[in-house]
TIRO-2110 file (N, C-alpha, C; in Angstrom, 1 decimal):
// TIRO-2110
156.7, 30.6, 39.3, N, 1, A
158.1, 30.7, 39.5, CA, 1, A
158.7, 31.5, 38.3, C, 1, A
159.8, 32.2, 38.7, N, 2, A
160.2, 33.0, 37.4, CA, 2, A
161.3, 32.6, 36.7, C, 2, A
161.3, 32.4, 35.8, N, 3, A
162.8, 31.5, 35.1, CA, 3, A
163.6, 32.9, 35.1, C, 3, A
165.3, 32.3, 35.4, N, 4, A
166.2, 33.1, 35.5, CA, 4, A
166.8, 33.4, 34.1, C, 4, A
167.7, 34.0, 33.7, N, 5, A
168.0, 33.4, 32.3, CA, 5, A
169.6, 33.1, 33.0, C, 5, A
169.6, 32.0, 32.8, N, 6, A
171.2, 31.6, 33.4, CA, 6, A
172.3, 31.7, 32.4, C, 6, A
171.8, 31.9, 30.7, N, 7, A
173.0, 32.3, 30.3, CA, 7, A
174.3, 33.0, 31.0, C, 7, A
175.5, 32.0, 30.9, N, 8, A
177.1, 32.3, 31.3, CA, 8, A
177.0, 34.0, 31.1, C, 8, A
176.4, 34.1, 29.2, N, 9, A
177.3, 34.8, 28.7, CA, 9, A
176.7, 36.6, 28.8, C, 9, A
175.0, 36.5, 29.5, N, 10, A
174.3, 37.6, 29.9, CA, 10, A
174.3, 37.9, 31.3, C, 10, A
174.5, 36.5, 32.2, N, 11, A
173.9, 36.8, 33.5, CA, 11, A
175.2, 38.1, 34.3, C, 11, A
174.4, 38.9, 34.6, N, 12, A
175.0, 39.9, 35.8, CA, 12, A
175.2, 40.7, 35.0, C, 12, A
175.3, 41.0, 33.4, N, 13, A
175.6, 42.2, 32.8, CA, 13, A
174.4, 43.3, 32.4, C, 13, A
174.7, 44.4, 32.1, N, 14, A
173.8, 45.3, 31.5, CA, 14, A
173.4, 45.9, 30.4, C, 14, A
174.7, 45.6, 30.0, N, 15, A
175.0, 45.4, 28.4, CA, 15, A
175.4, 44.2, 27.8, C, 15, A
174.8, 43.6, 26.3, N, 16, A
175.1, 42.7, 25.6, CA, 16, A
176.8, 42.7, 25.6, C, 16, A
177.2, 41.5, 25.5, N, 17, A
178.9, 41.3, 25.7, CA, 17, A
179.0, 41.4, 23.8, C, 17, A
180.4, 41.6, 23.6, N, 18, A
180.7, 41.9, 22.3, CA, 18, A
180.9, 40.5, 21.4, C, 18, A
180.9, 41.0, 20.4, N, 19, A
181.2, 39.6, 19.3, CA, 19, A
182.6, 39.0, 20.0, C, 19, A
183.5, 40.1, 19.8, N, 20, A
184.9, 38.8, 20.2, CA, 20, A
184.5, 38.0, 21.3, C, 20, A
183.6, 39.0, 22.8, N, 21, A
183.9, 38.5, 23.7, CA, 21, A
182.9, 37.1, 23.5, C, 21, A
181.5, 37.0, 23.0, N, 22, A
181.2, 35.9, 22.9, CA, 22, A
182.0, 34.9, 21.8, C, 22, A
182.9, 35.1, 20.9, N, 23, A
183.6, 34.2, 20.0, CA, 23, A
184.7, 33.4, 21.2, C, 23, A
185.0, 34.3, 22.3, N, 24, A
186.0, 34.0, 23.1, CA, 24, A
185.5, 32.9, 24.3, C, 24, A
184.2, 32.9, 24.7, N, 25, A
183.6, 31.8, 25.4, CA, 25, A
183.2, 30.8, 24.3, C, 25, A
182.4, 30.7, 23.2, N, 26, A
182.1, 29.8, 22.2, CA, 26, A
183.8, 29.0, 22.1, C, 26, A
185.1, 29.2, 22.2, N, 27, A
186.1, 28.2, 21.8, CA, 27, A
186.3, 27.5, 23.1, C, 27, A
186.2, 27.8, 24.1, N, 28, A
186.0, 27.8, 25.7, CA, 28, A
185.6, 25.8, 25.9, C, 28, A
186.6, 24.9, 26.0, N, 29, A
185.7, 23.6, 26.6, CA, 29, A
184.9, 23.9, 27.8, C, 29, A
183.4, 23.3, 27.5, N, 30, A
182.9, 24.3, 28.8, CA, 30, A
183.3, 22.8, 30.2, C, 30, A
183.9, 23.2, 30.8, N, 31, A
184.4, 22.1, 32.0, CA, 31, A
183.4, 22.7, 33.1, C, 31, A
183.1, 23.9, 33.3, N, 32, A
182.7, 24.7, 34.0, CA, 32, A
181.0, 24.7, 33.8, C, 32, A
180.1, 24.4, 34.7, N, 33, A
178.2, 24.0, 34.4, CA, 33, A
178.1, 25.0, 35.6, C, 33, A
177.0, 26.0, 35.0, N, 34, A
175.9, 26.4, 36.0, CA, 34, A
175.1, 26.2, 36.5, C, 34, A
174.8, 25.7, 37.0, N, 35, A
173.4, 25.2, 37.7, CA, 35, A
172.3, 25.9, 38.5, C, 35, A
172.5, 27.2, 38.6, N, 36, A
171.9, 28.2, 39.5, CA, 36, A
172.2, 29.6, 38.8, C, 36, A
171.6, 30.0, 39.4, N, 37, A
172.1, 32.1, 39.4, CA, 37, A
173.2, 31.6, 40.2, C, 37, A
174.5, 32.5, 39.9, N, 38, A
175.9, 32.7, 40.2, CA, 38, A
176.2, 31.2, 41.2, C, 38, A
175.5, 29.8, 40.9, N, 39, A
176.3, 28.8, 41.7, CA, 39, A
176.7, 27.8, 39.7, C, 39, A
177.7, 27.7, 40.3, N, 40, A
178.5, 26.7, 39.1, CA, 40, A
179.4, 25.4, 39.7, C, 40, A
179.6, 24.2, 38.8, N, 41, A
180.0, 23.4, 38.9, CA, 41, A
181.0, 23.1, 38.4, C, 41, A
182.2, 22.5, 38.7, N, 42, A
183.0, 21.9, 37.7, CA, 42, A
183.6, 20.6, 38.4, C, 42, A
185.0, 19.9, 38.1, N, 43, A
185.8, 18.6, 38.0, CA, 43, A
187.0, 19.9, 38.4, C, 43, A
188.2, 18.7, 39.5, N, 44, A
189.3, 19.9, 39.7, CA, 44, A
189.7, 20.6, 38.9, C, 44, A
190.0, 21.8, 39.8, N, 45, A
190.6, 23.1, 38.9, CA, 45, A
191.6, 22.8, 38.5, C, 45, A
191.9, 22.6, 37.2, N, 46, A
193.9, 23.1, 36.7, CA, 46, A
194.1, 24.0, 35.8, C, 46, A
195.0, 24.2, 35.6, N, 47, A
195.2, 25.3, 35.0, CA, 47, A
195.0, 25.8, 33.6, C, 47, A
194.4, 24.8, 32.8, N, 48, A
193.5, 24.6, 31.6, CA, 48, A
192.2, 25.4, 31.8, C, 48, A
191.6, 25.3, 33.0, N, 49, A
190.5, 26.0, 33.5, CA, 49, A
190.2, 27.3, 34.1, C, 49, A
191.6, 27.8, 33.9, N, 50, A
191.9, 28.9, 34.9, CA, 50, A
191.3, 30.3, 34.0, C, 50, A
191.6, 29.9, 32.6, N, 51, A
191.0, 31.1, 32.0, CA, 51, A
189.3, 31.4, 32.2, C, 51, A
188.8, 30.1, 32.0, N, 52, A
187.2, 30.0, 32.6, CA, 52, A
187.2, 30.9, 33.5, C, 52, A
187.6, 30.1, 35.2, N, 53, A
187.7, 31.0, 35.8, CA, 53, A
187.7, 32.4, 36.2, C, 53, A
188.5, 33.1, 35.0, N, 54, A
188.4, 34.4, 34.9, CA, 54, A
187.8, 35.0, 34.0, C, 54, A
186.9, 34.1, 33.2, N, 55, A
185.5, 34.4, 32.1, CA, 55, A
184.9, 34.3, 32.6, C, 55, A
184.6, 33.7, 33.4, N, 56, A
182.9, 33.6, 34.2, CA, 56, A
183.0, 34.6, 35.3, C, 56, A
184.2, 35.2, 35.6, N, 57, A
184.1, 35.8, 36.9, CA, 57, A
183.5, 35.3, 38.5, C, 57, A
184.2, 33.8, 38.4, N, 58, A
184.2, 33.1, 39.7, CA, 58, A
184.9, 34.2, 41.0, C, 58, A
184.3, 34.2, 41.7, N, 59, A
184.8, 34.7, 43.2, CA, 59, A
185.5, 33.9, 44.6, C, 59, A
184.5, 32.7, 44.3, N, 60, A
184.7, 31.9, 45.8, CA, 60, A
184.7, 30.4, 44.9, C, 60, A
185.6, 29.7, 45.6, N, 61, A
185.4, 28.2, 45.0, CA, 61, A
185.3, 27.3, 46.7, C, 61, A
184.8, 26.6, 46.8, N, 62, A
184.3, 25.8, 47.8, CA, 62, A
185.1, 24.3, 47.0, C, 62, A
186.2, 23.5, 47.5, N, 63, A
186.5, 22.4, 47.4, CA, 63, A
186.1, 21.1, 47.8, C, 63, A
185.5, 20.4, 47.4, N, 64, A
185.6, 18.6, 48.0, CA, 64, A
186.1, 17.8, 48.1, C, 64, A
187.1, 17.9, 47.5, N, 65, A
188.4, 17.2, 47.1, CA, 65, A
189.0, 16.6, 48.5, C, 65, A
189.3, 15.2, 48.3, N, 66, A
190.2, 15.1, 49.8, CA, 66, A
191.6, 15.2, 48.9, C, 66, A
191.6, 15.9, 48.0, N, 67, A
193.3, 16.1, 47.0, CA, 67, A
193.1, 17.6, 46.9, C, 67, A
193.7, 18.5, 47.4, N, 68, A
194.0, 19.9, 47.6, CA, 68, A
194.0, 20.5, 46.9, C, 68, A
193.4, 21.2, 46.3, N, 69, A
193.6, 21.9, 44.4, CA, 69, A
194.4, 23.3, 44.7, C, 69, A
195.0, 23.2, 43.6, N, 70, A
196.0, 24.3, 43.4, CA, 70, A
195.6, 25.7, 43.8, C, 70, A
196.6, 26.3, 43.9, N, 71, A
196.4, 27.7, 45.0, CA, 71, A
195.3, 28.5, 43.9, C, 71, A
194.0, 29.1, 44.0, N, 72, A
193.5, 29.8, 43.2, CA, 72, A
193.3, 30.7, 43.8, C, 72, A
193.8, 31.7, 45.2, N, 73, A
193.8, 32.8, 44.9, CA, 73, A
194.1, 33.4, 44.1, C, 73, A
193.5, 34.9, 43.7, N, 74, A
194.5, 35.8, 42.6, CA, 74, A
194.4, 34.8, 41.2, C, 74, A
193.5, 34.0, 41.3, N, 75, A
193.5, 33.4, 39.6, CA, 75, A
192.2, 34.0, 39.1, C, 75, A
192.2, 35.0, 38.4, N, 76, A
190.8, 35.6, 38.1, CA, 76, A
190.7, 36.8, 39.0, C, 76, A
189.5, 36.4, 39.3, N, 77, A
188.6, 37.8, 40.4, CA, 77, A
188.8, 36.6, 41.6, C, 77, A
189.0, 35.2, 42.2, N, 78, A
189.3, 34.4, 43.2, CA, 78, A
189.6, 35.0, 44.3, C, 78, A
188.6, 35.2, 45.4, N, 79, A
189.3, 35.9, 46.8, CA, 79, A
189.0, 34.7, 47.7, C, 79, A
188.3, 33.8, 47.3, N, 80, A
187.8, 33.0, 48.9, CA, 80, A
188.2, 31.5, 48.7, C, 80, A
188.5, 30.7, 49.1, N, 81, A
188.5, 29.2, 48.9, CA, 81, A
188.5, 28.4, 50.1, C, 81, A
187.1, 27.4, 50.3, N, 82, A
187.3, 26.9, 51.5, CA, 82, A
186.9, 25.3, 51.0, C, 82, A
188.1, 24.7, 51.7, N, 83, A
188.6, 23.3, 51.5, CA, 83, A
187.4, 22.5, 52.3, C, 83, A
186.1, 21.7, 51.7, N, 84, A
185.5, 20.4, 52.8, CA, 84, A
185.2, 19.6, 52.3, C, 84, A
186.7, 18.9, 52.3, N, 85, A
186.9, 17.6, 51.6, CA, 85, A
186.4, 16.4, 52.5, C, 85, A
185.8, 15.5, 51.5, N, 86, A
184.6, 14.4, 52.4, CA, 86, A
184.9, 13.6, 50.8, C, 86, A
184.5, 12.4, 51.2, N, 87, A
184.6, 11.2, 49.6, CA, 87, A
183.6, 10.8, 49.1, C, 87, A
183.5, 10.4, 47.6, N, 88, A
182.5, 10.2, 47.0, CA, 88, A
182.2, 8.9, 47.5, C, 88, A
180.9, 8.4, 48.2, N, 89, A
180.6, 6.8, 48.9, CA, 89, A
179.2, 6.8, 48.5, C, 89, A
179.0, 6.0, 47.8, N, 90, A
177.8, 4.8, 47.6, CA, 90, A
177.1, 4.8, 48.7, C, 90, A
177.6, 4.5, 49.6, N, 91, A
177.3, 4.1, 50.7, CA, 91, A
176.9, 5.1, 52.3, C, 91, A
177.5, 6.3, 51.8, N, 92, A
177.1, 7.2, 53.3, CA, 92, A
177.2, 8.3, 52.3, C, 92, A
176.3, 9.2, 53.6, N, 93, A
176.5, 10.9, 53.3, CA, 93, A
177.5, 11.0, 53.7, C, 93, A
178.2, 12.5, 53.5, N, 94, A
179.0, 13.2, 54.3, CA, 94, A
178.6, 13.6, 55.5, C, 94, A
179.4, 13.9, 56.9, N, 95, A
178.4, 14.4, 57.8, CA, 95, A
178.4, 15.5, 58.0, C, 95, A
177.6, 16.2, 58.7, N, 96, A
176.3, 16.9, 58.8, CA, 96, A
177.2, 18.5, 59.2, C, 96, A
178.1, 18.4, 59.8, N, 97, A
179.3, 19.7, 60.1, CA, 97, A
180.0, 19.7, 58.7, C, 97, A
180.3, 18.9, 58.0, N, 98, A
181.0, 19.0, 56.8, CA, 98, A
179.7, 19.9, 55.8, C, 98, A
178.8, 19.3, 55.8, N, 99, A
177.5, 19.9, 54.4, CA, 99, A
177.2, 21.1, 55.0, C, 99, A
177.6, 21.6, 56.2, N, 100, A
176.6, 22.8, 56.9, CA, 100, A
177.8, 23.8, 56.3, C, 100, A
179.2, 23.5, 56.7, N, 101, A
180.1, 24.0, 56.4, CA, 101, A
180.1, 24.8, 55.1, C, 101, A
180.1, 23.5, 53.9, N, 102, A
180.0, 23.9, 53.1, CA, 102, A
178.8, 25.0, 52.1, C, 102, A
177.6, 24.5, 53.2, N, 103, A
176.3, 24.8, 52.2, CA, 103, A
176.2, 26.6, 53.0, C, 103, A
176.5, 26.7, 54.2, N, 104, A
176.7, 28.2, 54.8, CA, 104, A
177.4, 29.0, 54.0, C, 104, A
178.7, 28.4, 54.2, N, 105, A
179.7, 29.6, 53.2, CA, 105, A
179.0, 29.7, 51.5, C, 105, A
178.8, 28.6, 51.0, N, 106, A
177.9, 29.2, 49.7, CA, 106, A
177.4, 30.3, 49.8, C, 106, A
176.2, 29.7, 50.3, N, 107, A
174.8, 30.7, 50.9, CA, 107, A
175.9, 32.4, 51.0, C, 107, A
176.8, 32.2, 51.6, N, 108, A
176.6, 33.6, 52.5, CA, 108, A
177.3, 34.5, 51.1, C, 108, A
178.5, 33.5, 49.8, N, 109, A
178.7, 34.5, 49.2, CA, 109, A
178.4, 34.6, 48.4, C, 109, A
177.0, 33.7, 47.6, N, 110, A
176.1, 34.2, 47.0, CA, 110, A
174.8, 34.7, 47.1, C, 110, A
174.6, 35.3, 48.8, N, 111, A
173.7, 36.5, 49.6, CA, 111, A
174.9, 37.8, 48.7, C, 111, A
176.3, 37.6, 49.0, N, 112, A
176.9, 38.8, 48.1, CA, 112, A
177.1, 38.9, 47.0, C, 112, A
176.2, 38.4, 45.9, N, 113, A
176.3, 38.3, 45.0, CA, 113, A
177.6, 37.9, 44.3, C, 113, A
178.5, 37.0, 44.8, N, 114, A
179.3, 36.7, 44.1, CA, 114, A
179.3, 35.3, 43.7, C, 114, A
180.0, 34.6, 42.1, N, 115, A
180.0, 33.6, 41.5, CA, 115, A
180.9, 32.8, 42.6, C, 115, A
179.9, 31.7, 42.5, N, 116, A
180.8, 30.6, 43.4, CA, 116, A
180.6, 29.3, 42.9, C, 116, A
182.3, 28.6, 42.9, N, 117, A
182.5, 27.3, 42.2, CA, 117, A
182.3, 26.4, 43.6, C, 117, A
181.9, 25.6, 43.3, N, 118, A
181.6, 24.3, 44.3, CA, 118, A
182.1, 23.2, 42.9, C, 118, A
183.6, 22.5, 43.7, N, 119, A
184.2, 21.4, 42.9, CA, 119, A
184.6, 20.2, 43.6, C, 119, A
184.8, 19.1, 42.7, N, 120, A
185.2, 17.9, 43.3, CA, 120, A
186.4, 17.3, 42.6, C, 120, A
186.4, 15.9, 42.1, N, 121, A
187.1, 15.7, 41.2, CA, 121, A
186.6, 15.9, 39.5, C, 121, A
185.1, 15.5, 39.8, N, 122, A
184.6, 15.6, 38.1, CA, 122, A
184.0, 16.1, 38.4, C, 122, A
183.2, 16.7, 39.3, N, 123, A
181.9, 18.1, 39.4, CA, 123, A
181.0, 17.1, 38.8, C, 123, A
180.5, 16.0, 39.4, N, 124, A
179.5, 15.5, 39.2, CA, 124, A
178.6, 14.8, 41.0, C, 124, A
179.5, 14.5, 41.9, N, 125, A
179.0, 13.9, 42.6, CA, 125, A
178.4, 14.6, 43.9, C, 125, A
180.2, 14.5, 44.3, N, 126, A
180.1, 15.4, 45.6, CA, 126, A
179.6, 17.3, 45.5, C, 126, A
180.3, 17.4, 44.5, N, 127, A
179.3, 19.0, 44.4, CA, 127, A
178.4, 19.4, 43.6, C, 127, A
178.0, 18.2, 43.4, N, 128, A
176.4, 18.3, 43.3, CA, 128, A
175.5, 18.3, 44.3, C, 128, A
175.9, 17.4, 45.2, N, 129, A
175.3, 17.2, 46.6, CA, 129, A
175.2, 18.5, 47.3, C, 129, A
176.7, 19.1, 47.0, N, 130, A
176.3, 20.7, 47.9, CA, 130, A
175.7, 21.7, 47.3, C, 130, A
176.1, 21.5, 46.0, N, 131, A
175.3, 22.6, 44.9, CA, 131, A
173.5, 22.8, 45.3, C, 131, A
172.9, 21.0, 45.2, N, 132, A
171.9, 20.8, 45.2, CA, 132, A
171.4, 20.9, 46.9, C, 132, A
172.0, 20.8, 47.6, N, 133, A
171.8, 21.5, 49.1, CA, 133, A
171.2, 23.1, 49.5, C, 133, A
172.5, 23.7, 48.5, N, 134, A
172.6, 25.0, 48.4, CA, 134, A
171.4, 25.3, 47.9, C, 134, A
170.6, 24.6, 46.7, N, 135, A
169.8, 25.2, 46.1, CA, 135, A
168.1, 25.1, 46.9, C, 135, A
168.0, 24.0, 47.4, N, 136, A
167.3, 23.4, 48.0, CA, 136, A
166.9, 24.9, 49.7, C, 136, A
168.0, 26.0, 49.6, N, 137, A
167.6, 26.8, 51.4, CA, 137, A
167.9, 27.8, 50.2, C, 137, A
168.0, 28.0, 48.5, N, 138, A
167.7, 29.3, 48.3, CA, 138, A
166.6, 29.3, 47.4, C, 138, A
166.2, 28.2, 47.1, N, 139, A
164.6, 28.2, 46.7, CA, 139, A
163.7, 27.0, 47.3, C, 139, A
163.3, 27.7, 48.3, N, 140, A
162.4, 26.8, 49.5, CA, 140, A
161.4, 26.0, 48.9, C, 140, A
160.4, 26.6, 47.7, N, 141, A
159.7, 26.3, 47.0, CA, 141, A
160.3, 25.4, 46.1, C, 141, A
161.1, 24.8, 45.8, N, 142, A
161.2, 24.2, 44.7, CA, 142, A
161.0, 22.8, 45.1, C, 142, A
161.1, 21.7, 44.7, N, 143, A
160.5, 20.3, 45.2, CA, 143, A
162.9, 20.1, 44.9, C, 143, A
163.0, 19.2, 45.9, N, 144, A
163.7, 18.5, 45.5, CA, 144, A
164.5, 17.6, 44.6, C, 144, A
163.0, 17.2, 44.1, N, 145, A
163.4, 16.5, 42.6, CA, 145, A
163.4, 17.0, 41.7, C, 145, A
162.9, 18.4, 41.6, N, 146, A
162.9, 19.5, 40.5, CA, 146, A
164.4, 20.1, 40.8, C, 146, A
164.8, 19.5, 41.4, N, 147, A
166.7, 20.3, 42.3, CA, 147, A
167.5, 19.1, 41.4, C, 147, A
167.3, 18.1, 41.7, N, 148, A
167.9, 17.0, 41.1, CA, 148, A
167.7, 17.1, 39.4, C, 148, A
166.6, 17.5, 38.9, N, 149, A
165.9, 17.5, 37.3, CA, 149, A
167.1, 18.8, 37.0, C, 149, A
167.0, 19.3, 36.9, N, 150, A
167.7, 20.8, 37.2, CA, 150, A
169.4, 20.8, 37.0, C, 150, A
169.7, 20.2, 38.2, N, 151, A
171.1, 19.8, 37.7, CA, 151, A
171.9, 18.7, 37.2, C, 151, A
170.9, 17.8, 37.1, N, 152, A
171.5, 17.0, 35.7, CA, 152, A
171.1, 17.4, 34.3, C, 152, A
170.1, 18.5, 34.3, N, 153, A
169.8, 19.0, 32.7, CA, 153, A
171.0, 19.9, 32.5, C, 153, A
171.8, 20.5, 33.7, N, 154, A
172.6, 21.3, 33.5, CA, 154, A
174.3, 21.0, 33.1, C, 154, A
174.3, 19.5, 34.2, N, 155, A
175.7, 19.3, 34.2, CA, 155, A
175.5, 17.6, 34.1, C, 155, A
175.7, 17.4, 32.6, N, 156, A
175.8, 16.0, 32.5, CA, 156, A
176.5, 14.8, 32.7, C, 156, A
175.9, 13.9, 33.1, N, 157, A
176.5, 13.1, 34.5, CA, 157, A
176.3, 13.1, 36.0, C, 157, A
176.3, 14.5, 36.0, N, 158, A
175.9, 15.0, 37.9, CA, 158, A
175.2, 14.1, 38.6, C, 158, A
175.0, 13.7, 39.6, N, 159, A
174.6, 13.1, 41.0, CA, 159, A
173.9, 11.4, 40.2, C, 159, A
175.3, 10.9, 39.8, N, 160, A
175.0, 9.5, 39.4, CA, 160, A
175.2, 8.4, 40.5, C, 160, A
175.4, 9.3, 41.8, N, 161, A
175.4, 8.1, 43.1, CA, 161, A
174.3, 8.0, 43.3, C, 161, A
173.4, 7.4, 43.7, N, 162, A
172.2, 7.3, 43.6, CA, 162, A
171.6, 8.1, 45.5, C, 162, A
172.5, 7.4, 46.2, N, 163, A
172.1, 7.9, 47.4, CA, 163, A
172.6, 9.4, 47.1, C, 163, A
173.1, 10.3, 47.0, N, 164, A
173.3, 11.5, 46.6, CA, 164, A
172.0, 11.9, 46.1, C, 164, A
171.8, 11.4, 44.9, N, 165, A
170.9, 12.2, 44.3, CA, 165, A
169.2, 12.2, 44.8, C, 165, A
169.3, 10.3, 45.6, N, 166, A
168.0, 10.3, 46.5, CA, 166, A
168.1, 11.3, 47.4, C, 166, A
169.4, 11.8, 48.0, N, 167, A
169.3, 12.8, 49.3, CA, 167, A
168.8, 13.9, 49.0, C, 167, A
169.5, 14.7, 47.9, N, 168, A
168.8, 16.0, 47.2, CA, 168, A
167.2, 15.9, 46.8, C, 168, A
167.0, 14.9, 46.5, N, 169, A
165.3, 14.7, 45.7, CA, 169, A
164.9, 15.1, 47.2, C, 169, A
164.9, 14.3, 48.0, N, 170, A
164.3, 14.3, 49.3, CA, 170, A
164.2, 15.8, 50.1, C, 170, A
164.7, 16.6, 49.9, N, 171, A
164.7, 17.8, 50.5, CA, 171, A
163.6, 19.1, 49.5, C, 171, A
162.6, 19.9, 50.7, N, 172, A
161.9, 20.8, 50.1, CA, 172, A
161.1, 19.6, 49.5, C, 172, A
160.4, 18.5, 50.8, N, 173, A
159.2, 17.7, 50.1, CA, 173, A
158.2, 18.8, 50.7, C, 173, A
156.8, 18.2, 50.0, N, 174, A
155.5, 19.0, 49.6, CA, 174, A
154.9, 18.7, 51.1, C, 174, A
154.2, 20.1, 51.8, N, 175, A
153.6, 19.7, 52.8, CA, 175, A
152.7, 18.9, 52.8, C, 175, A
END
């Protein structure tokens, strides 16, 4: 397998970014975790985050929230935002039209190469679940628990529901 370099601060460019511009990510609280080539994580959007948003050059944000986050069209490079709010439960998945929902539209706009935020309230639970969904049908090969290892090395805290994180482990088992 070929490691990506997921550095924020090289991925997608051609040229090295400049001193200011890395001095200007370095003051940056990072609220904002990558976990993939162009898939990122975060906790609701507000407006403290909005500059991220337009440093990372997010495109599409995918919501979980059953609490509606602020209009982020036009915040950044932001063209797309689709709301599939479901709750963080111990106890159930989300169903199966809600994950498809969400884990398609990913897929399809990072087939376009564009950065896409998948958020919740803390970007630890529920979009982890879809992050690690998402990751699971764009690397077939990967084991699911290496899906789960992966995004808690990335975004600490992530999929501390346990049924969550058993669901992701479970997917892309070994023939």
């Amino acid at each position: 397998m070929v490691e990506a370099n997921l550095d924020i601060r090289t991925v997608g460019r051609t040229k090295e970014p400049s001193k200011r511009q890395i001095a200007k990510w370095d003051k940056i609280k990072p609220t904002i975790s990558q976990v993939d080539w162009n898939l990122f994580l975060s906790g609701f959007p507000d407006e403290e985050m909005f500059d991220q948003l337009r440093i990372f050059g997010i495109r599409s944000v995918i919501s979980c929230t059953l609490t509606p986050p602020p209009d982020l069209i036009g915040v950044g490079s932001i063209r797309y935002v689709l709301r599939v709010p479901f709750e963080d439960d111990v106890g159930n998945l989300p169903d199966k039209e809600t994950m498809e929902l969400a884990v398609i539209a990913a897929l399809d706009k990072l087939e376009q190469d564009e950065r896409v935020l998948i958020h919740c309230m803390y970007g630890l639970n529920r979009s982890a679940l879809v992050a690690g969904t998402v990751m699971a049908a764009r690397h077939p090969e990967m084991l699911g628990a290496d899906i789960v290892k992966q995004i808690k090395e990335r975004r600490s805290g992530a999929l501390h529901n346990p049924l969550y994180s058993y669901a992701v482990s479970q997917l892309n088992p070994v023939d």
